[in-house]
N, C-alpha and C positions, 0 to 999 in steps of 0.2 A: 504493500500500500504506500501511495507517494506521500509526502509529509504537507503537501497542499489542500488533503484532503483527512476528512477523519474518518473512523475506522467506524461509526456507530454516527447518523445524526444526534445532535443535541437535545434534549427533551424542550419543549416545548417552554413557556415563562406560566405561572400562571395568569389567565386569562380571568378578568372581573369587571362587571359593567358596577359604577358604583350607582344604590339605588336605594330605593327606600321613602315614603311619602304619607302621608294621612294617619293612617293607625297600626297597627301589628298585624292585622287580619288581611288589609288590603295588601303590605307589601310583604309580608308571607307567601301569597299567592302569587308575588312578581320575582318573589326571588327562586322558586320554583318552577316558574316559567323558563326562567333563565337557563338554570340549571341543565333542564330538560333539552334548553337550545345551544349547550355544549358551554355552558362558563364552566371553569374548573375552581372557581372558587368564588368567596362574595364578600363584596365591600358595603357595609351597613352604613345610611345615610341617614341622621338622628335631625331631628328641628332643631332651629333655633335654643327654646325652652330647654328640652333634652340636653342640651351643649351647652347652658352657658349654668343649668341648675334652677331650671324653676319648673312647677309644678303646670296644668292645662290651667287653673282657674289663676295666677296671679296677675297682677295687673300688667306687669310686661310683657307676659303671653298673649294679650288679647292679638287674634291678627294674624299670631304666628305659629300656631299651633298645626303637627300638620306640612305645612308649606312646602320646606327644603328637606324633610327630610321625616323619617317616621316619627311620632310621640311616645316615649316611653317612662312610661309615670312609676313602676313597679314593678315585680318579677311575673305577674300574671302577663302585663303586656311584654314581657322575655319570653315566656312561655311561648306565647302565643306567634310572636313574630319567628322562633325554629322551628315550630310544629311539622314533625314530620323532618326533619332533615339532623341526617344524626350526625352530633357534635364532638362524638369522637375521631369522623372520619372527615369531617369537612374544615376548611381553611378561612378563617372567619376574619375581616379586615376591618374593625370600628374605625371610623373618623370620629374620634370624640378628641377632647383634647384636658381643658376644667374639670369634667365628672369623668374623666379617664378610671378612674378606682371606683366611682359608684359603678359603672357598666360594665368593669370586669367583675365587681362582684356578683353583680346580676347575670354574668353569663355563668359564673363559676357553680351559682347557686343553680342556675337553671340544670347545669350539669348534672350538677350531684344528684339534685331530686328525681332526675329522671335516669339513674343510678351510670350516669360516667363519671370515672375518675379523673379528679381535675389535673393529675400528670401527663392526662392522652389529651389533651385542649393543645388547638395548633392556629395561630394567628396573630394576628397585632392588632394594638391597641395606641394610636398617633400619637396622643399624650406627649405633644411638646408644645410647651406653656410658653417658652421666648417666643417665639414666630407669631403668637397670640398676640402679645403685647406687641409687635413690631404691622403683622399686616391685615389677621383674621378677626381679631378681635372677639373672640368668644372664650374670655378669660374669665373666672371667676372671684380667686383670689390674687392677693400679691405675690409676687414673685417669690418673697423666701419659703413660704409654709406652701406655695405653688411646686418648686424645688425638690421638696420635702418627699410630698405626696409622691413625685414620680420615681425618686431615689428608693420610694417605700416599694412601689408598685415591682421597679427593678430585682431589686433583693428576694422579693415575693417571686418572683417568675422564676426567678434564676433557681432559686433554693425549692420550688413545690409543684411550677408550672414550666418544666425544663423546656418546654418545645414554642414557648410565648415570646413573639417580639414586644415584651415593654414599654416599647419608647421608637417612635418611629419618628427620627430628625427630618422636620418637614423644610424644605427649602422651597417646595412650592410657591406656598404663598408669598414667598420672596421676591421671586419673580415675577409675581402679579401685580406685586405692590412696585415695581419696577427696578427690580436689583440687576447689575450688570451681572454675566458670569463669574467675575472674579468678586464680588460681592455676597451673590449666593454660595457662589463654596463658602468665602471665608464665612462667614456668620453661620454656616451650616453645620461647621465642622468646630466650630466654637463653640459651641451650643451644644455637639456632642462631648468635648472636652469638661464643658460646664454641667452635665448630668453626670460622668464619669467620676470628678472628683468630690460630686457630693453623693455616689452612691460608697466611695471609698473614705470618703469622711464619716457616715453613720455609721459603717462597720459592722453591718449585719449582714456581710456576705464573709466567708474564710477568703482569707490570702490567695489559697492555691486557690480557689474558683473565679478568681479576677479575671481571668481570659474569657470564663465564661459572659460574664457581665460584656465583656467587652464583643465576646461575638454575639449578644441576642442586640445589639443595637441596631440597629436598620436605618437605612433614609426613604424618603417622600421625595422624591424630586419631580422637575420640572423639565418640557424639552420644548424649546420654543421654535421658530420656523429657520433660525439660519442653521442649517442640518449639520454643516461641517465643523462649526463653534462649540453645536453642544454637544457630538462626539467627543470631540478633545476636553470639553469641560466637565463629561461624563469621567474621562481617561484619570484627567486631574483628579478630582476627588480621591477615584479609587487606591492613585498612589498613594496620595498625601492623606489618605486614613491611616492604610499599611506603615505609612513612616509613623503617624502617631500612635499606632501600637504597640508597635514596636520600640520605638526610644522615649515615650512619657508613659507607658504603663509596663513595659518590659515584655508584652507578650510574643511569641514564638510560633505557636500552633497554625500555619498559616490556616486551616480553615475556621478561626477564630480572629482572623487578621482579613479576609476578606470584605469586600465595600458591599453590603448586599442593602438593594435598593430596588424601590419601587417605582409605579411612576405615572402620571395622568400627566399627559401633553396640555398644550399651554391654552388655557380659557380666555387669556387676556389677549391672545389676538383674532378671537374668533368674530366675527360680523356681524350686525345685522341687515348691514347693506350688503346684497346678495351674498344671501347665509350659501349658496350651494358651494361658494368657494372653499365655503370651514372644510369640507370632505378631504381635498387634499392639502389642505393646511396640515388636518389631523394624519393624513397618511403619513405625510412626510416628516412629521414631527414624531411617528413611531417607531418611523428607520431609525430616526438615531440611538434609540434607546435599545436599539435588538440588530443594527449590523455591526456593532464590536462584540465581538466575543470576548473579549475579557473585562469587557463593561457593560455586561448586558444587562438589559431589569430581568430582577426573577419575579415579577408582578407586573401588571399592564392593566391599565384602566385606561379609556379612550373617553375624551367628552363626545356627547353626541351634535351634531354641525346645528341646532338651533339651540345652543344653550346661549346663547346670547339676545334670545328672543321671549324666553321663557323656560319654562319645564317640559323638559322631555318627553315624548310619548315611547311608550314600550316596545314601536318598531324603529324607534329613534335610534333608543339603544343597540337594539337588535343589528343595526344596521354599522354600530361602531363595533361593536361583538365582532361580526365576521371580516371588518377590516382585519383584525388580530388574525383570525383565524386562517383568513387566506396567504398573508404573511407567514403563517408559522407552516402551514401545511402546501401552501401550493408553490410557493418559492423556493429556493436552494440555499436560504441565507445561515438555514443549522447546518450543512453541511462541513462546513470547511474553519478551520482556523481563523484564529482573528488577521483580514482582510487589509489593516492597518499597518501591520508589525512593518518595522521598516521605514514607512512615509516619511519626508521629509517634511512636508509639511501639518501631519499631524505630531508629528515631533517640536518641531517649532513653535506650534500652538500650547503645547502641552507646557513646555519650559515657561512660555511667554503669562498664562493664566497662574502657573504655580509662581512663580517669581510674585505677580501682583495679589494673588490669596493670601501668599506668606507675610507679605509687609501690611496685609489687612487684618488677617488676623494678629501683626503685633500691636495693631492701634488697637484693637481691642482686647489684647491684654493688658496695655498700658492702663485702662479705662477702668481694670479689675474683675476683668471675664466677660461673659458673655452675659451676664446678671444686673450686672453693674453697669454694661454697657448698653442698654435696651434705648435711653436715649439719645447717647450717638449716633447707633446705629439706624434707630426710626430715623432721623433727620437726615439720613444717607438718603436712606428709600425713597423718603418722598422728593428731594432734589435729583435723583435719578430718574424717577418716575417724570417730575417736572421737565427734563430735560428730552424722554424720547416721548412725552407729549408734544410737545416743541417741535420736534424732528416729524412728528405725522401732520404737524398743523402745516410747516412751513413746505409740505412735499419733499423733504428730504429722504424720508422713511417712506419707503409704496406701500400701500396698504390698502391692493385689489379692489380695485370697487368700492373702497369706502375715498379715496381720494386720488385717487387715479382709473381711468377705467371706468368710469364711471356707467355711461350710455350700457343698457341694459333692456332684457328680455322680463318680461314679469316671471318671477317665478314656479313654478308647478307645484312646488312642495310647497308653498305656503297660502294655496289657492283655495283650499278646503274652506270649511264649516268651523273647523277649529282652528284655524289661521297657524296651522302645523304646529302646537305647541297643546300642553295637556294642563286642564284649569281641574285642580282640585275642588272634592265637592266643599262648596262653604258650610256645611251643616256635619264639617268631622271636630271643627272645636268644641261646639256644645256639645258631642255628642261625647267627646273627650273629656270634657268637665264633669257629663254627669256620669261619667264612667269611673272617674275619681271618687265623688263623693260615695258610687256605692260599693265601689273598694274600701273603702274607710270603715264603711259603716259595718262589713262584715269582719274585717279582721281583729286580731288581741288588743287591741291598742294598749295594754299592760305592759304586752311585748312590746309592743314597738316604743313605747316610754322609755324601759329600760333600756332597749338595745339602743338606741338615742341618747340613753343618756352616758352609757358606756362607749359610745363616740366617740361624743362630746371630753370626755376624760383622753382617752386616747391622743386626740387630737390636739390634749389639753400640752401633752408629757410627747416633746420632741424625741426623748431615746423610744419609741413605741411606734412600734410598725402600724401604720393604719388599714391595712388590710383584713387582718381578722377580724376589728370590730364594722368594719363597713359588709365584711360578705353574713355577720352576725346579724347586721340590719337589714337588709337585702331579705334574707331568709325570715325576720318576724315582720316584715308585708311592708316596712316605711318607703315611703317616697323619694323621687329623685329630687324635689323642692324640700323636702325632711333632711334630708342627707347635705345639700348643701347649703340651707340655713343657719344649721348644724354648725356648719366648718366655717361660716362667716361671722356667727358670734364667736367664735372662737380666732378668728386667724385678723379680721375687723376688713374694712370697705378697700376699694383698690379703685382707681382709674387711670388707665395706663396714659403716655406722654403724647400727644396730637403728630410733634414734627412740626406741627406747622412754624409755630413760632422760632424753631432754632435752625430753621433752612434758612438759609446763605439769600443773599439778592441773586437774580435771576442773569444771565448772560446776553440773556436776547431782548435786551430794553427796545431795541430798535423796531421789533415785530410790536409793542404795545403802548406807541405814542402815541397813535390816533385814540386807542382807547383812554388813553391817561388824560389826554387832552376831554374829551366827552365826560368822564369823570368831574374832571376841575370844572366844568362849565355846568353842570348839571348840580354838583354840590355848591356854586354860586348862589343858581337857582333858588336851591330850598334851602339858604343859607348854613348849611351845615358840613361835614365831609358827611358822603354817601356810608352809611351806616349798615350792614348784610349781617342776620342770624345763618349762618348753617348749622343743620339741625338734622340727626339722624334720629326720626324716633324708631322705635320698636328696640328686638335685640341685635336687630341684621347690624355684623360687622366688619363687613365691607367698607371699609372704609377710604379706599382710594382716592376714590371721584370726590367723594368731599371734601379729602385732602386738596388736593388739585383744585376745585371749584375756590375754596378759601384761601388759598396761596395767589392763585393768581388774583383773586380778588382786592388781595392786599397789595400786590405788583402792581397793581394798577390806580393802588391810591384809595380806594375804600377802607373803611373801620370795619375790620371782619370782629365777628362773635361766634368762635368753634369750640366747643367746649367736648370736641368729640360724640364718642357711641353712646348708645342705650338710654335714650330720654322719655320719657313719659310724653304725651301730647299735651298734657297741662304742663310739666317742667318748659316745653319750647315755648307753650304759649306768655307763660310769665313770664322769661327770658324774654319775650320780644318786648312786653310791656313794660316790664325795668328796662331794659336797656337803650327802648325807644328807637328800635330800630326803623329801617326805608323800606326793608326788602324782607323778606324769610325764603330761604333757598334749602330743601327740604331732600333726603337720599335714600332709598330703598330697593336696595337689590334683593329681598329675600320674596318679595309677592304682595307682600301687608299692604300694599299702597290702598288697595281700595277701604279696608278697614283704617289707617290709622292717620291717612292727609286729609279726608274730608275733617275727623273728629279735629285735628290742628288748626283746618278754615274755624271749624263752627266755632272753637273755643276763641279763636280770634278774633271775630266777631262779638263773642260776648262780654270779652274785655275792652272791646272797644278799639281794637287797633287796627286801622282797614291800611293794611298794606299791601300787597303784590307779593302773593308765594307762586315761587317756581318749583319743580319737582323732578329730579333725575333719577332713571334709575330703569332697569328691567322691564319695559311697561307696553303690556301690546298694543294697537293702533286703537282698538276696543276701549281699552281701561281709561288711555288718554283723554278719549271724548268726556268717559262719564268724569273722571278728573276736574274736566274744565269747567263741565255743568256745575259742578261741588265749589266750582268759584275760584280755581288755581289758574294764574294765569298764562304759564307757558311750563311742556311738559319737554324734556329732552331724554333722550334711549343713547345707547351704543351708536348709533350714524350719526350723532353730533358731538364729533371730534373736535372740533374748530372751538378749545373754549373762549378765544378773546372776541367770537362773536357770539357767543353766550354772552358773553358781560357786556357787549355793547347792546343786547337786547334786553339786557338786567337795568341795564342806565336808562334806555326808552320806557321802560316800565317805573321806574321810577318819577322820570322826568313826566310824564302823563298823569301819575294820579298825584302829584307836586301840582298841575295846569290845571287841572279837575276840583281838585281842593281846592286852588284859589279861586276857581267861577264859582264855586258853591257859595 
């Protein structure tokens, strides 16, 4: 046999569409479906509420419940959403990250009771709390007892649940939030650094099983559309993990030294402006992750080409499913050795990215790790992010159809009854609430005091793994809003850094004179500077575009008010009446918009303050309309890239009901 070729093809990556929506019963039945249509494994997608720790009936919930991802209040709705798929033999992928320990004890528990031992449990749990504070934003607590939690969850896997990825370092959302390659590694692999030395600081793993610690670490990563970049920046990681295995923790074992990594291709450049392009956006974006053989993902998750439109339909999925599949099976890319070896120019690449990770990751040692440096590093992201905004606005950057290319055919896939995109039923929140209250009403509540209050102690006393009393509570029926109430009087409130305010001035003044000029003349006007709330209600922590919307708004000479995520509709509303703002500029990417921007108008209206709210964010052509009846007066989606003509259409709004007022 020649050495160009290998003697066996490669096994396959596992294959997972990530999924999950409404309640445990509906996407029970979708992950079965799936199953059936060849995924090899499955990635659980949890709500809002679920993710950040709050129960279907709190007030943050309203809205959200449901939406992005399934609702899971207790081990009934665990039960319910494996039913039928046995969890000794399957590969089970949480995106949780906050209640990381409340859903592994919910799976553990669900195990047990359904008599599997929880040494045979095979999967991961995302459970990286830096990347929360830096670009997802569905953190619960603060950082140190955030730390903690996952350090505990570590030691716990490593020592009871041998075959569990713990901790899966997400650089995803790094990327989203706009990190360069050599940005996403370094904070990636900082961050693994920064869980390693606090699972080795609490000291509840032996010495000799440190390699193991060190090989259930996994990454989350991200491949965006230049294919040949992020092969090499795939390549990169994998060294410069192995070097820090090797020389800061001493490990030896190479298959405890390997980069193993997963991977969902990039959502931040998918379309709305002819969504058909996302198809080979996504294609090409999977090569990179699976034509290096020695940097391959052993996980693959594909967005579906209208996730920039909305929620997925289940042949949406289906349809990024057999991308994987036809990759794995009908092409020759397992066959052969890695394809690279040798290049000069992925050689080059490789030196060139580890050279600039390396002097990144010393600025954020300098800063005190990867902990410590949460707001450095936000303030990176979003001046990066600001920067290849810039680069799409000015045509620098093509971006198919959304400003280049534009002239188009209508398209077929979104020509339907449901404008290609899948509307959850509205009537699974209530139905979620009163599904809570009569969970409550039948279980021990004795038990669940105590096991609550044994937590609560737990939680209390840092030398104390929190895992046995969290799978303790799990098992006497408390809640995911129980569980993390719990750990919030215990650990106290957190809201992580904006960025906005420690980004740098902008480079490209010259692209925002006209706007700056319309500012100045406009705040003449209503003799004041132009005064803008941005305002994210609900839990959705997407945070980008508000980023961005309030950076540039300040570039341009407006008095921004960003007080970041998770606001009530009365906290914005009173924010705007203390602060007396012009404008309210409003961001929801998770679905909420029609539940939580009306209730923002009405309350604005009833305080008395008639000003001009805008609204960004995920929103179909549909939603818009009823949007605008509710009194909102300009809605913008993904096709409105261009923000400094947002803001010059922010100023016209201003300056109108400035003209209005005064003829009244």
């Amino acid at each position: 046999m020649s050495d160009h070729r290998l003697p066996q093809p490669d096994r396959p990556w596992v294959m997972r569409t990530y999924a999950g929506h409404s309640d445990a019963r509906r996407s029970n039945e979708l992950y079965r479906k799936n199953l059936a249509k060849g995924q090899t494994g499955l990635s659980v997608a949890f709500d809002l509420p679920t993710q950040t720790g709050y129960d279907p009936d709190h007030v943050l919930a309203r809205g959200e419940v449901g939406k992005v991802g399934v609702s899971v209040a207790h081990k009934r709705d665990m039960h319910q959403l494996f039913d039928g798929i046995p969890l000794d033999e399957m590969n089970t992928s949480m995106t949780i990250n906050a209640t990381a320990a409340w859903l592994l004890g919910l799976y553990v528990t669900v195990a047990e009771e359904n008599g599997v031992d929880r040494a045979l449990l095979k999967g991961t749990t995302q459970n990286d709390i830096i990347k929360e504070y830096l670009s997802r934003g569905t953190y619960a607590f603060p950082p140190e007892p955030s730390m903690r939690l996952i350090a505990d969850m570590v030691a716990f896997s490593v020592n009871e649940v041998p075959s569990w990825n713990p901790t899966n370092i997400c650089s995803y959302h790094l990327q989203e939030a706009g990190a360069t390659p050599v940005q996403e590694i370094a904070y990636a692999l900082s961050t693994g650094i920064a869980v390693l030395d606090e699972v080795k600081a609490r000291g509840q793993v032996a010495e000799e099983d440190f390699p193991k610690v060190f090989g259930r670490i996994s990454f989350f990563v991200n491949a965006g559309i230049r294919l040949v970049e992020e092969i090499a920046k795939l390549r990169t990681m994998s060294a410069l993990w192995q070097q820090i295995g090797r020389e800061r923790y001493g490990v030896s074992d190479e298959k405890m030294l390997r980069f193993r990594y997963g991977v969902q291709v990039n959502s931040l450049g998918l379309t709305e402006a002819q969504p058909e392009n996302n198809i080979q956006r996504i294609v090409l974006e999977a090569l990179a992750v699976t034509l290096s053989r020695d940097a391959r993902a052993r996980a693959i998750q594909l967005p579906a080409w209208n996730e920039a439109m909305g929620l997925p339909r289940p042949w949406d999925q289906q349809w990024s499913l057999r991308i994987q599949q036809v990759l794995a099976n009908e092409t020759d890319l397992l066959e052969y050795p890695d394809i690279f070896e040798g290049s000069k120019v992925m050689e080059g690449l490789v030196e060139e990215l580890t050279e600039g990770a390396r002097a990144e990751m010393a600025v954020v040692e300098e800063h005190g790790g990867a902990v410590n440096a949460v707001p450095y590093m936000k303030a990176r992201l979003v001046e990066s992010h600001r920067e290849r905004v810039a680069r799409i606005e000015a045509g620098e950057q093509k971006v198919i159809g959304q400003n280049s290319y534009t002239e188009t055919e209508d398209s077929p896939l979104t020509a339907g009854a449901d404008g290609g995109i899948l509307t959850p039923d509205p009537e699974v929140e209530r139905e979620r609430v009163e599904a809570l209250a009569e969970w409550k009403a039948e279980r021990d509540e004795d038990a669940v005091k105590a096991a609550l209050e044994d937590l609560a102690t737990a939680a209390a006393d840092d030398g104390v793994n929190i895992m046995p009393a969290t799978i303790a509570a799990a098992k006497a029926g408390a809640t995911t809003g129980e569980w993390a109430e719990t750990m919030r009087e215990v650990f106290g409130p957190y809201r992580a850094p904006t960025g906005v305010d420690n980004a740098s001035a902008p480079g490209q003044r010259d692209q925002m004179e006209e706007i700056r000029r319309q500012v100045d003349a406009t705040s003449e006007q209503i003799g004041h500077r132009i005064k803008i709330l941005v305002g994210k209600p609900g839990l959705d922590g997407h945070s980008n575009g508000a980023e961005q919307v309030a950076l540039r708004a300040r570039d341009v000479g407006m008095e921004v008010i960003y007080q970041g995520i998770r606001l009530t509709p009365e906290e914005i509303a009173e924010s705007a009446l203390q602060e007396d703002v012009d404008v309210v500029g409003l961001s929801i990417l998770s679905g909420s918009h029609l539940e939580l921007i009306p209730e923002v108008v009405r309350l604005l209206r009833d305080e008395g303050v008639d000003v001009p709210v805008v609204v960004g964010g995920i929103i179909p052509v549909a939603d818009a309309e009823r949007l605008r009846e509710a009194g909102v007066a300009g809605v913008y989606t993904p096709k409105d890239f261009d923000v400094n003509k947002i803001m010059g259409e922010i100023v016209e709004l201003v300056g109108q009901r400035a003209g209005a007022g005064a003829a009244a």
